[in-house]
C-alpha positions in Angstrom: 101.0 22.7 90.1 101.9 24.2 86.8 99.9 21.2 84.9 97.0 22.6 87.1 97.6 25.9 86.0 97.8 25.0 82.5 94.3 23.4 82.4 92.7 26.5 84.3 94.1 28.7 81.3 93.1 26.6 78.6 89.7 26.1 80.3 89.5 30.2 80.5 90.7 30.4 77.0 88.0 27.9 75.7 85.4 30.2 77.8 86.5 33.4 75.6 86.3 31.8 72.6 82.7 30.0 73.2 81.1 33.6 74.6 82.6 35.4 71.0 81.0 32.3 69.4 77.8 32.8 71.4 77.6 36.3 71.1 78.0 35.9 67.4 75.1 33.7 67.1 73.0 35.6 69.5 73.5 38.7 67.6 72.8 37.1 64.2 69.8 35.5 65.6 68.3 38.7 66.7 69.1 40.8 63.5 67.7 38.4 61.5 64.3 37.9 63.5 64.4 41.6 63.5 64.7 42.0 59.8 61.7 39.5 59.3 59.7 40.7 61.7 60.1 44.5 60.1 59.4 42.9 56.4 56.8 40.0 56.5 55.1 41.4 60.1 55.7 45.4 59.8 56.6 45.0 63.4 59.6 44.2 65.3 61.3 43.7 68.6 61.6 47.3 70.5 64.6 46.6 72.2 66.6 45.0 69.4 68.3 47.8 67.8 69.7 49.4 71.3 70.6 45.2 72.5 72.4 44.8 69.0 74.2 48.0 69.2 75.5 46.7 72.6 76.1 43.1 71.5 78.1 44.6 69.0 80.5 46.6 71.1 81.1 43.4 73.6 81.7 41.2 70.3 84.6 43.2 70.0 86.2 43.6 73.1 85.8 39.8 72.7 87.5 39.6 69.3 90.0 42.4 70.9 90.7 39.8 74.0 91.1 36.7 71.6 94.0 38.8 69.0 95.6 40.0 71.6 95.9 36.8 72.9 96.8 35.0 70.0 99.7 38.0 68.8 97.0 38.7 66.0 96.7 42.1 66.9 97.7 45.2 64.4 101.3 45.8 64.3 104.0 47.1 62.2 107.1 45.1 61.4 108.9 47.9 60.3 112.6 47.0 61.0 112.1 43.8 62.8 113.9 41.5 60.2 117.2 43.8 60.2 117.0 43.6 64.5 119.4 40.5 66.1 117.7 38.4 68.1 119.1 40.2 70.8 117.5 43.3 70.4 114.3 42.4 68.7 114.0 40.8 72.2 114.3 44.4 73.8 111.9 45.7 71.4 109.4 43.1 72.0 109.6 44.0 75.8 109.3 47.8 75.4 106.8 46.8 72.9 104.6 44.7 75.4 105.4 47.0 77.9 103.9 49.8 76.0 101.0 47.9 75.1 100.1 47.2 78.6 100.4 50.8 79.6 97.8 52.0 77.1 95.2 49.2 77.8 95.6 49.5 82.1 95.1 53.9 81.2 92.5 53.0 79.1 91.0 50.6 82.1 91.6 53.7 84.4 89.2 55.7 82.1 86.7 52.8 81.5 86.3 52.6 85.3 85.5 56.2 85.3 82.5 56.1 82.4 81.3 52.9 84.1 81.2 54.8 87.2 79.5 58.1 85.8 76.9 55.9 84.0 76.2 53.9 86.9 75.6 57.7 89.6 73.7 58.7 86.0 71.1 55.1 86.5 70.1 55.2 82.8 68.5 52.4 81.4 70.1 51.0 78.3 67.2 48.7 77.3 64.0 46.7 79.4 65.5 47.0 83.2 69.2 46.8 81.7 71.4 49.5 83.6 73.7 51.6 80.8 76.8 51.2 82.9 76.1 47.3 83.3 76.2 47.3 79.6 79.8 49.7 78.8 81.2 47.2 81.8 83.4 45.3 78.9 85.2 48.4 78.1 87.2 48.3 81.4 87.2 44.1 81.8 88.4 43.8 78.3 91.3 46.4 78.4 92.4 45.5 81.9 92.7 41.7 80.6 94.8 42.7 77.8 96.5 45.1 79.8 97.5 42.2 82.2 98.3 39.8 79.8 100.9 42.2 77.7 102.3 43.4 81.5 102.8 39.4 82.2 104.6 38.7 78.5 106.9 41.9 79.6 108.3 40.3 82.6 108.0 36.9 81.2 110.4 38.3 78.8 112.4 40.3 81.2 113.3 37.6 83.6 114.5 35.3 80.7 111.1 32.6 81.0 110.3 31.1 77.3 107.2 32.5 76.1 105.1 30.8 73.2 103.9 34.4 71.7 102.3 32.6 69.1 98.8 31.6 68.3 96.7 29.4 71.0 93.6 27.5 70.7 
């Protein structure tokens, strides 16, 4: 069962890291038609500009989901090689524990614009709904949110935990 578990997270973790990878090119593909179709054509795709806007904002939640899920994410070591072991294993819980808080409020809030944009039925660009498009702000912090809540207790009930980079 946990070998089966193991091979559904690495599959999930290969999934983030090929839609930041196709995002990336999908975003670099359209600027760069863009930009030659503004200088050789004087013309250029109307929806571009508002589609790479958004593409840029789910690139990084995507980027945000992969550092925090790699322990790449900004942080200040500010003390942590005069704690014992002991206690730099407190710190890391109330740490993670922190952490988690701030990304599930921030969920909370997320849910609430997603909501306002979808009663609002904007269009963002062609027949693409606004709130469809600020959807990552709530999926992205709730995943962190979750994974810093699960390395807490991890932590807590005395489980190893690899908090090091993966994949």
């Amino acid at each position: 069962m946990i070998n089966f578990l193991h091979r559904i997270r690495v599959r999930l973790l290969q999934f983030e890291t090929f839609l930041l990878v196709a995002g990336f090119l999908m975003i670099l593909i359209v600027a760069v038609t863009q930009i030659f179709l503004r200088n050789v054509f004087d013309m250029g795709i109307i929806w571009a500009d508002t589609f790479l806007r958004i593409s840029v904002l789910w690139l990084g939640m995507m980027g945000a989901l992969i550092a925090s899920r790699n322990n790449n994410h900004i942080s200040m070591n500010l003390g942590q090689k005069y704690l014992s072991e002991k206690n730099l294993h407190w710190v890391k819980i109330i740490i993670y524990f922190f952490t988690a808080g701030i990304c599930l409020i921030v969920t909370w809030f997320g849910i609430n614009l997603v909501l306002m944009e979808y009663e609002e039925a904007g269009l963002a660009f062609s027949k693409i709904p606004v709130w469809m498009t600020v959807s990552i702000i709530p999926i992205g912090f709730c995943v962190m949110g979750l994974r810093y809540l699960t390395l807490s207790i991890l932590l807590i009930s005395g489980q190893p935990v690899n908090d090091r980079p993966v994949i």
